[in-house]
C-alpha positions in Angstrom: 11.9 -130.4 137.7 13.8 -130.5 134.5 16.6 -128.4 135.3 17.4 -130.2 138.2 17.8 -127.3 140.3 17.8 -129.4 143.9 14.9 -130.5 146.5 14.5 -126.8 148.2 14.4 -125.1 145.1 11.1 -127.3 143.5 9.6 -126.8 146.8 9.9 -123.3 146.5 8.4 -123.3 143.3 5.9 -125.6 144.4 4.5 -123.1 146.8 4.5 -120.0 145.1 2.6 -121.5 142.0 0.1 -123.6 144.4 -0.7 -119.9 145.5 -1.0 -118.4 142.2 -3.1 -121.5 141.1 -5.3 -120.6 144.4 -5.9 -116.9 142.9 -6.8 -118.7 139.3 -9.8 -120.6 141.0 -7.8 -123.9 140.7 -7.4 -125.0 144.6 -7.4 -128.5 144.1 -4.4 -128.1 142.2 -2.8 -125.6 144.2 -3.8 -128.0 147.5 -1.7 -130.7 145.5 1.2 -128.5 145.1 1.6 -127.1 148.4 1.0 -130.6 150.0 4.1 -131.7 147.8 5.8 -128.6 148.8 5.6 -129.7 152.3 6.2 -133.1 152.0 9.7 -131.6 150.4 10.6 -129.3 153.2 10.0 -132.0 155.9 12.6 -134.6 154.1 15.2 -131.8 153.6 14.3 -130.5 157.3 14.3 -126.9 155.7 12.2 -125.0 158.8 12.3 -122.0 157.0 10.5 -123.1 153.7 8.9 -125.9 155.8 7.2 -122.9 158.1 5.9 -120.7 154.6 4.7 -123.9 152.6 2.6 -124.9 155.7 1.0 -121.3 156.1 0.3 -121.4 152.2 -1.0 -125.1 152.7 -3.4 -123.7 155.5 -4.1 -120.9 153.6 -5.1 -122.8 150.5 -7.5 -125.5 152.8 -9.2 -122.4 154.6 -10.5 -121.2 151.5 -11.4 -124.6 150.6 -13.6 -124.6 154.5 -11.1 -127.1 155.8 -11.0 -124.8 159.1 -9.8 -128.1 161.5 -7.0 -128.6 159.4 -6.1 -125.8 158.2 -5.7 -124.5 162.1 -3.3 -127.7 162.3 -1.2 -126.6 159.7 -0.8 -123.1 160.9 -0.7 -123.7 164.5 2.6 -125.9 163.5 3.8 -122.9 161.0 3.9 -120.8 163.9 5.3 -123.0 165.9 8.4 -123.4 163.7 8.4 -119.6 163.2 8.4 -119.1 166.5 11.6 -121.3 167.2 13.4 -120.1 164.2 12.7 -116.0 165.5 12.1 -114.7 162.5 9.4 -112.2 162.5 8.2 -111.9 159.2 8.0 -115.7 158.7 5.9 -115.3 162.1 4.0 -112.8 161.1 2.0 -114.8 158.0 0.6 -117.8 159.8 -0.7 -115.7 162.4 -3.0 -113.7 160.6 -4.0 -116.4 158.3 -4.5 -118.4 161.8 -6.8 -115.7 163.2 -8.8 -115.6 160.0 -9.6 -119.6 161.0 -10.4 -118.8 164.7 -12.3 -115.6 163.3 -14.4 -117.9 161.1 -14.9 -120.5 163.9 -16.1 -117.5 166.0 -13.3 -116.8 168.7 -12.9 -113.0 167.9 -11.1 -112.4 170.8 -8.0 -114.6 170.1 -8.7 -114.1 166.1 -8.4 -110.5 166.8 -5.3 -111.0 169.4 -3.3 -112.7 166.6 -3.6 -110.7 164.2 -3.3 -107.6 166.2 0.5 -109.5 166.8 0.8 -110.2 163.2 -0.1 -106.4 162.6 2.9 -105.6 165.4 5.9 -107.9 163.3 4.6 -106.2 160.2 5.0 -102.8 161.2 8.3 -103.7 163.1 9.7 -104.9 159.4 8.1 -101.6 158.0 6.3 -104.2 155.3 3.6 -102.7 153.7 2.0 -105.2 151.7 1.3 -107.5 154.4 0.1 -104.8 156.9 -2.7 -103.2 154.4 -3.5 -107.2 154.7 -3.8 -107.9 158.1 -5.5 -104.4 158.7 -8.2 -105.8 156.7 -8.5 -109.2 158.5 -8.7 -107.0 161.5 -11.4 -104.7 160.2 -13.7 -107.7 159.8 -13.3 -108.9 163.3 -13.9 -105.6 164.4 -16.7 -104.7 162.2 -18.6 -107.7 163.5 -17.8 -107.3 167.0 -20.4 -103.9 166.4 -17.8 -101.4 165.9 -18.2 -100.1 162.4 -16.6 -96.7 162.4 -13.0 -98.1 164.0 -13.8 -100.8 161.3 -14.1 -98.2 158.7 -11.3 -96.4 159.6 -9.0 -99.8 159.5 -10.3 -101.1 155.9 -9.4 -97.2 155.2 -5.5 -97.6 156.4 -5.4 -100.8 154.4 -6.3 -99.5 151.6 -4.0 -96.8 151.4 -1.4 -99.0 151.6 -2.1 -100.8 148.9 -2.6 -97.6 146.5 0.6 -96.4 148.2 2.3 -99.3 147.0 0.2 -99.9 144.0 -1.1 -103.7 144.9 -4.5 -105.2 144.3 -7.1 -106.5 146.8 -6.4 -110.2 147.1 
């Protein structure tokens, strides 16, 4: 805010640290700063930054067991992502938006979701994001009964991350 770097910048910043102030245990704070985030994007009309602030914003009202509206805001992050066809922008809000329909018990579509979040993510040869989603997907599995295939998914994820040296979120 001080240095006056523009609109999109802030909002940038506003998202990333209302995620890191999610993984310090502070998500009213980090709800406040994505909502401004947001609020930023849509005056700018930045799609792009408007389509990852919303995904954070859903992500940081799941946690908080918003699960109506934080299925709005990703269902309209996808949307965008899904107009602007960029894959790895795509990719995000759908896994996050299959952990909501996991949580509200539609393992079917949670699982269909993120199995095409998994697809983008391998597409882009990202690594981080995969070990992710391969976890999401483990949990649907693992409580749709099938515990070895669900073993053998939280296995792949987690050799990504040692492969790439990142922590379990």
């Amino acid at each position: 805010r001080e240095l006056g770097g523009g609109q999109a910048g802030l909002a940038h910043a506003l998202w990333v640290l209302g995620m890191e102030m999610l993984a310090r245990g502070e998500p009213a704070v980090a709800r406040s700063l994505a909502e401004e985030s947001v609020q930023i994007f849509r005056t700018i009309g930045d799609e792009f930054g408007l389509s990852i602030s919303l995904a954070n914003l859903g992500a940081i009202v799941l946690d908080q067991g918003n699960h109506a509206l934080a299925s709005s805001l990703l269902e309209e992050s996808v949307e965008i992502s899904r107009k602007a066809g960029d894959d790895w922008m795509l990719s995000l809000p759908l896994r996050n938006l299959g952990v909501v329909i996991f949580r509200q018990g539609d393992h079917d579509r949670a699982e269909a979701l993120i199995k095409e979040s998994l697809f983008l993510l391998r597409e882009l040869g990202d690594k981080l994001y995969t070990s992710r989603g391969l976890e999401c997907l483990a949990t649907v599995v693992s409580m749709r009964g099938d515990h070895g295939r669900a073993a053998r998914l939280f296995g792949a994820g987690e050799a990504l991350r040692e492969a790439i040296g990142a922590s379990v979120p």
